[in-house]
KOLTOR-113812 format. One record per atom (N, C-alpha, C, CB): residue in one letter; y, z, x. Coordinates in pm, whole numbers, plus 50000, padded with zeros to 5 digits. Each point is the difference from the previous one (the first is absolute). Glycine has a CB too. Layout:
<mivos>
AYZX;...
</mivos>
This chain:
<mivos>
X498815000050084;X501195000049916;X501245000050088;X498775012249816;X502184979350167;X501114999150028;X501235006749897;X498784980550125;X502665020949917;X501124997749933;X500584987550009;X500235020850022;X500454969749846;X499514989950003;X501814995250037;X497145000349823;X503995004250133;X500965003850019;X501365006950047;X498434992649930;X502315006350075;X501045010050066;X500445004150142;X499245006449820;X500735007650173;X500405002350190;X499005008750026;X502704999650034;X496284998749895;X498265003950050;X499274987550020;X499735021649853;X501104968150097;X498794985849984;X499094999150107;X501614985049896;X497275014350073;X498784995250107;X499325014950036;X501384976150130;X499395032149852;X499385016550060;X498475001449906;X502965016050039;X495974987850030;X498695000549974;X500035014649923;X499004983850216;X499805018249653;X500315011149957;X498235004850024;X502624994849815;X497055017250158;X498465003249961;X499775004749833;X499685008950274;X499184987449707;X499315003449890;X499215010450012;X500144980349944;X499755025449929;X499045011849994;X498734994650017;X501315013649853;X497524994250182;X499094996050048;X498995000349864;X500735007350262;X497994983349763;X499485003549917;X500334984749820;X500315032650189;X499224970749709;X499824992149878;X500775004749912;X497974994750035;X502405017149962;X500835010149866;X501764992950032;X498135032050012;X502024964150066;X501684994249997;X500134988150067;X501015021650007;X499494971949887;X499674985649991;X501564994850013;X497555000449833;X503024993550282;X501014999650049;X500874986249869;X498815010950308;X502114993649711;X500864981349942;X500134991950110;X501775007949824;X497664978150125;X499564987950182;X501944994949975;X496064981049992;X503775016850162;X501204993050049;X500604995649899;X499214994150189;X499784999049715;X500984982449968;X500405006349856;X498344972950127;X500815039249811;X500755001749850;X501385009250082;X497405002649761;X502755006550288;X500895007450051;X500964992849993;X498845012150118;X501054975049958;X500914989150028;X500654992549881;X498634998150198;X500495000149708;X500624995649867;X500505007949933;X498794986749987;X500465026050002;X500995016149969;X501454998950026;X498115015050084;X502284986250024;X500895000350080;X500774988550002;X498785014450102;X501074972749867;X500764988149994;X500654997249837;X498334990750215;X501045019149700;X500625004249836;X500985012650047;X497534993949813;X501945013750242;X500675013550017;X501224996450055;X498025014250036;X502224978150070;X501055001750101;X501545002549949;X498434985150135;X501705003149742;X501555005850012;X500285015749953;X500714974649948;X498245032950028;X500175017649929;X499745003450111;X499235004749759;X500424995350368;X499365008750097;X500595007350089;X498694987049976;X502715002550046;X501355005250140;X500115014249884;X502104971050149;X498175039649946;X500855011249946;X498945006249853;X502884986350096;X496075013849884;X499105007649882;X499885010050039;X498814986049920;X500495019749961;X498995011250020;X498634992949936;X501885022549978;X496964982150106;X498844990449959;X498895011049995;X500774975350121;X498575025449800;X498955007749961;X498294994250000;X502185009449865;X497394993550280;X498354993750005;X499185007849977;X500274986850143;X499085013749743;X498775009149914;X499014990850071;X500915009349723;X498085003050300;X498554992850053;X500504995150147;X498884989549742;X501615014950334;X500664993050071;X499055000450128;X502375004249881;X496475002050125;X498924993950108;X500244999650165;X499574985349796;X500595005950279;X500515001650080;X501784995650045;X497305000750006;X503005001749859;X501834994350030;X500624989049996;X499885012250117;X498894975649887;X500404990250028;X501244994449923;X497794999350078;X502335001349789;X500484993749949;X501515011649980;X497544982549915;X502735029050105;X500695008049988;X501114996050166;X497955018249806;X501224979750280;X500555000350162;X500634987549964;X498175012350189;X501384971949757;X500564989149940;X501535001249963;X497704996249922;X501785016250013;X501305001949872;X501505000250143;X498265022949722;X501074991950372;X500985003050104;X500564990250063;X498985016950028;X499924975749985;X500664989050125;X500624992149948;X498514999450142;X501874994349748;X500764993349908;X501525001249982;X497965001749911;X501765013650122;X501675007849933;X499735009749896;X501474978350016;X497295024149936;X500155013949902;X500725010550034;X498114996149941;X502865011449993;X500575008250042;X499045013250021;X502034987449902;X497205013649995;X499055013549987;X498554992449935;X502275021949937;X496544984250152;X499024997749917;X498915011649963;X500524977650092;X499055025549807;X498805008950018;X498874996150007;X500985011749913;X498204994350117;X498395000249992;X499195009249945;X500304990850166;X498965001149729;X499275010949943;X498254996050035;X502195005149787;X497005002850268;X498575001050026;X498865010349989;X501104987250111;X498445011449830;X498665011349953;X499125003050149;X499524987849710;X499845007350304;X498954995050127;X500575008150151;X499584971349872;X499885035450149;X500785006850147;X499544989850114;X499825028949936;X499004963350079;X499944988050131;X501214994149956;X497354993450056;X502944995049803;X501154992150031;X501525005550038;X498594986949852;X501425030550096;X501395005250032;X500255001550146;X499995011949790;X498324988150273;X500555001250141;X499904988950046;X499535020150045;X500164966549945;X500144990350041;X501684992849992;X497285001449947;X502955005249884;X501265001350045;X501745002250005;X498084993150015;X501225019550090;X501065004850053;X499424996950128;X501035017349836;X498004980050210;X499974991250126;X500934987550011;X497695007450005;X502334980549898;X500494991549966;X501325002650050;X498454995349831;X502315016450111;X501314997249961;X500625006850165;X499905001949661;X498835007950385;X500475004550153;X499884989050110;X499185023549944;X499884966750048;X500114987950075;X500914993750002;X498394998849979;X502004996149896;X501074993550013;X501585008650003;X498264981949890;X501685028650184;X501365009650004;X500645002949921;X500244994650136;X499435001849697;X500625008449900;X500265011649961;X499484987049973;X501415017650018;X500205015350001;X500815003949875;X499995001350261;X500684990649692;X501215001649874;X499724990449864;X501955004050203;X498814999949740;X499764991549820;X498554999249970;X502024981650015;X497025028049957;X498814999549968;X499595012049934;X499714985050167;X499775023049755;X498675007149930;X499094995049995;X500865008449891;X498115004650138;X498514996749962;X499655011549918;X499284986750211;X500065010449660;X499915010849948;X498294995749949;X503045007749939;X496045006250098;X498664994550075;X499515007149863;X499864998750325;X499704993749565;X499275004949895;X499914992349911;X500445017850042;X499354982249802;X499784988949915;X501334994349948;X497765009649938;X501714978449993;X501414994349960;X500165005349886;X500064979650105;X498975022349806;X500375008249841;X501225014050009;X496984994749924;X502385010350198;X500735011049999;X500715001950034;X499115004749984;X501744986450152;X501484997950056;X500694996149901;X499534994150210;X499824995149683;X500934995149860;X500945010049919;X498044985149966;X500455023550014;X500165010249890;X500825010150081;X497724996249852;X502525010750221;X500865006350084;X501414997949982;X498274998950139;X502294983949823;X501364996549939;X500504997550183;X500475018249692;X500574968850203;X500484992350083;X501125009850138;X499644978949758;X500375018050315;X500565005050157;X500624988950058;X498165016250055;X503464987049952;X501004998150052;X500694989149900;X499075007850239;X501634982249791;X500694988649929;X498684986349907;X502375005250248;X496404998249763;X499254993749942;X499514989750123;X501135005349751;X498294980550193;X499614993050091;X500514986449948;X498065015450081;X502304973949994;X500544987549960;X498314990649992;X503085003250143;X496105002149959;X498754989049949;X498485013450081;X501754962750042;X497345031249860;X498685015150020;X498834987249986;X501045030749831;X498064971250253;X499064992650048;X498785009249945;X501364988150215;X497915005049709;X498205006950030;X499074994249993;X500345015249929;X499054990350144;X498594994450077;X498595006949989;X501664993450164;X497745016049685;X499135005150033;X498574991150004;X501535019349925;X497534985650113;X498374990549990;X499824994149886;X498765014350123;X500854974649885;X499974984149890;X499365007649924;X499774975250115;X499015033449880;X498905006449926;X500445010249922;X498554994750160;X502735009049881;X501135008149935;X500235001749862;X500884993750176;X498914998349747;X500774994449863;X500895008849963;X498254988549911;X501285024850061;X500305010449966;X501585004550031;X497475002750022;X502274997850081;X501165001950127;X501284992249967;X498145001250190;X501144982649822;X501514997849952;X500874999449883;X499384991850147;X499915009949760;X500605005149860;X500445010149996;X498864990849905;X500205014150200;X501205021149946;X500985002850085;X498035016749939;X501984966750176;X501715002850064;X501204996749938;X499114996150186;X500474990249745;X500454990749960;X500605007949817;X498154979350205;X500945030049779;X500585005049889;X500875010749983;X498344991449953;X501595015950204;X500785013250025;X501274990850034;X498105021450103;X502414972149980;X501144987050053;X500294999449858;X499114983250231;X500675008449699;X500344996849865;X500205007149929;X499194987450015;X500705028749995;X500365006449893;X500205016350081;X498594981449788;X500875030250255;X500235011450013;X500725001150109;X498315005849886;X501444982450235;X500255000250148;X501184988850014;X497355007350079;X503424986949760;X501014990350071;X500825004350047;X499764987249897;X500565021350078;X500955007650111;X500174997150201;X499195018849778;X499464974650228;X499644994750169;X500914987850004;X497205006750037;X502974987749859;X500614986349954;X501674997950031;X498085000949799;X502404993850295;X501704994750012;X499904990249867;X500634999050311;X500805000149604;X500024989849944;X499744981950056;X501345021349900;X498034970950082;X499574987750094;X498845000050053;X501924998150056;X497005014949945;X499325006850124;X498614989349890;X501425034850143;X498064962149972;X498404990050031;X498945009750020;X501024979350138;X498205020949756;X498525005850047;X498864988350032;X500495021749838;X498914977550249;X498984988449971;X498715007850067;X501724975350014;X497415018249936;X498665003750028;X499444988950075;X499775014349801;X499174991650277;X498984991650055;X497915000849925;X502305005250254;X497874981949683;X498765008049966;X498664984050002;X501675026549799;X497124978350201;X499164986549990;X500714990449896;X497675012650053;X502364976649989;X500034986449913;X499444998849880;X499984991050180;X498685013749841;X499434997149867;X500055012449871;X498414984050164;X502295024849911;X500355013149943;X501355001149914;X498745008350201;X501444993749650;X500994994149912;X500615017250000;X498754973249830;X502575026650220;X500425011549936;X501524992749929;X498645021850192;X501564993649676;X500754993749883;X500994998250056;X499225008449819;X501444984250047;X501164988350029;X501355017949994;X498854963149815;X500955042650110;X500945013349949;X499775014650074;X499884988449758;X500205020150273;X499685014450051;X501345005149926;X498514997850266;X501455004649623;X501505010750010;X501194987849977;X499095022150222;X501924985949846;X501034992550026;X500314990250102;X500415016449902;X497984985150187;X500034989150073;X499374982249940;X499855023950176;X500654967249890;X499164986049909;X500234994750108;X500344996149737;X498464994250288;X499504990750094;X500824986150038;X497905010549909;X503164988450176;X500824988450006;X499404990950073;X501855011249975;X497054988550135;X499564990750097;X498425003450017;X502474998050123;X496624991149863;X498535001450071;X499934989450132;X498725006249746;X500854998250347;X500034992850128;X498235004450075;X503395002450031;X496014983449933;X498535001650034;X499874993450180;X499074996149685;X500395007350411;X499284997650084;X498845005350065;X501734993349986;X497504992950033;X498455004650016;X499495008349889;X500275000450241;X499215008949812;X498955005649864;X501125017549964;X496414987450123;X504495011949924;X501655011449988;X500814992749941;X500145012650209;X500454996349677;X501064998650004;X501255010049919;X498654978550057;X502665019149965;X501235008949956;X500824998349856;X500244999350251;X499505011649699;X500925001549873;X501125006550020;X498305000249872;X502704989950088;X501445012150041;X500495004849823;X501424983650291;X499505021949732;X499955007649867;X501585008150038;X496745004049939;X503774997449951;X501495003849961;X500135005749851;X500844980750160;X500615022649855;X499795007549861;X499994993949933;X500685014450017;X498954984749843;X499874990449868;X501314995649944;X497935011749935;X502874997850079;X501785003349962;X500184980350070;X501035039750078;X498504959450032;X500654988850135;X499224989949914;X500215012250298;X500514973849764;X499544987049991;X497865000350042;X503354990050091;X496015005749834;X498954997250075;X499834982349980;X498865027849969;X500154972550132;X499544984649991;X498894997250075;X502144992949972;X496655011249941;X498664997850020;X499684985250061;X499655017249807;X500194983150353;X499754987050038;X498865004650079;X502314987049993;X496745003950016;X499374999350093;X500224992750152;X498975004049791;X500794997950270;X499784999050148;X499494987050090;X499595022749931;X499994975850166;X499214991150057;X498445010550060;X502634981250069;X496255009049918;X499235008349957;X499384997250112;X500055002549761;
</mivos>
């Protein structure tokens, strides 16, 4: 795994070891990130499931102003904060090392977030409905007005078009992955699909 961007571009990252954390590959990150960009200079970005960082450290090297991390798993939390000590990061970051249900439910901390990333296991289902429904409704409070939630989840895996007050503005399929972004319902949506 690389960073695919920024003033980390090319810097090598590690993965947790092992089958239980299943990294985001280069090239969706990259399409992530090529929707994301004009929100990214100056955010606050919120990576649930966030594994070994990859996509949270992305956020940094971009220009996020602040990002958190949220991770259950104590190998990927130490993989990384390895991550973030390799590459000499020391500032604009949390890690807060436990579940995502329950950092939700805990209520939103500090000015909210302009865009929140999650990534739990495809086998998940569960998971992402009960993020996707806390965001949308008990936990919008995590939410800046404008603020992007998108998910990463299998392709062939349908999650709803609605959660709450969140509604599905973009599906973006590659390979056998792919990203639902999602905004508040209040906002313009426009259910398009992607290149697949």
């Amino acid at each position: 795994m690389r960073i695919i961007g920024g003033w980390l571009g090319s810097r090598t990252l590690q993965a947790p070891p092992g089958l239980a954390t299943r990294p985001t590959s280069d090239r969706l990150r990259e399409t992530l990130f090529n929707v994301l960009a004009p929100r990214i200079e100056g955010a606050a970005f919120l990576d649930l499931y966030a594994g070994s960082g990859a996509v949270g450290i992305e956020a940094l090297s971009r220009g996020a102003e602040r990002v958190v991390f949220v991770e259950q798993a104590a190998p990927a939390v130490k993989v990384l904060r390895a991550n973030l000590a390799r590459l000499d990061i020391k500032d604009g970051f949390e890690i807060h090392a436990g579940a995502v249900s329950a950092f939700l439910r805990r209520g939103a901390t500090g000015a909210g977030f302009d865009a929140v990333f999650l990534d739990p296991p495809y086998d998940a289902e569960a998971e992402y409905a009960a993020v996707l429904e806390l965001l949308g409704g008990a936990a919008v409070g995590f939410l800046r007005p404008g603020a992007v939630v998108v998910a990463e989840h299998r392709r062939k895996g349908k999650l709803e078009l609605k959660y709450r007050a969140l509604a599905r503005s973009r599906l973006l399929g590659q390979g056998d992955a792919a990203l639902s972004f999602y905004a508040m319902a209040t906002e313009k949506s426009d259910e398009r699909d992607g290149p697949g």
